[in-house]
C-alpha positions in Angstrom: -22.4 21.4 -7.5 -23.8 18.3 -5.4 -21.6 17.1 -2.7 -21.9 13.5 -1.0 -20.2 12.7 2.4 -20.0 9.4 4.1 -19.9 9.9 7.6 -18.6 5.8 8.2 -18.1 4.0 11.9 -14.1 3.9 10.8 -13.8 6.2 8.2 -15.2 9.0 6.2 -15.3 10.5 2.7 -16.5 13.2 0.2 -17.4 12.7 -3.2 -18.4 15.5 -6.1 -20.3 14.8 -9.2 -18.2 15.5 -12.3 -19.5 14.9 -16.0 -22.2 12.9 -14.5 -19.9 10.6 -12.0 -19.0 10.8 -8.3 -15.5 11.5 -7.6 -14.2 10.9 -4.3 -12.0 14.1 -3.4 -8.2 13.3 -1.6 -8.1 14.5 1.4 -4.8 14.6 4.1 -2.1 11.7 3.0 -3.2 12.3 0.0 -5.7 9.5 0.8 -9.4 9.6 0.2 -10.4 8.4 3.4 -10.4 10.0 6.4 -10.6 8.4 9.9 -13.9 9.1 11.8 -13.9 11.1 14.7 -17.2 12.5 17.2 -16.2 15.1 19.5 -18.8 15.4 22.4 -18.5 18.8 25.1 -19.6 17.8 28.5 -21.2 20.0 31.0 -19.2 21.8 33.4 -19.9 21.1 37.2 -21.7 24.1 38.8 
């Protein structure tokens, strides 16, 4: 099984190959497009 993701600067998606095609996969909403996010930890102050 191949998998593509689209890691986007607004949104994101995932896509399998079936029969030869990409399908995008539905996601929450039932939508398939999922809002980008980037969580970053920061260092606690010693």
């Amino acid at each position: 099984m191949f998998i593509g993701f689209d890691y986007g600067t607004a949104n994101c998606s995932v896509a399998i190959m079936r029969d030869g095609h990409p399908q995008l996969l539905t996601m929450e909403n039932n939508s398939v497009l999922l809002p980008s996010m980037l969580c970053a930890p920061t260092r606690a102050k010693r």
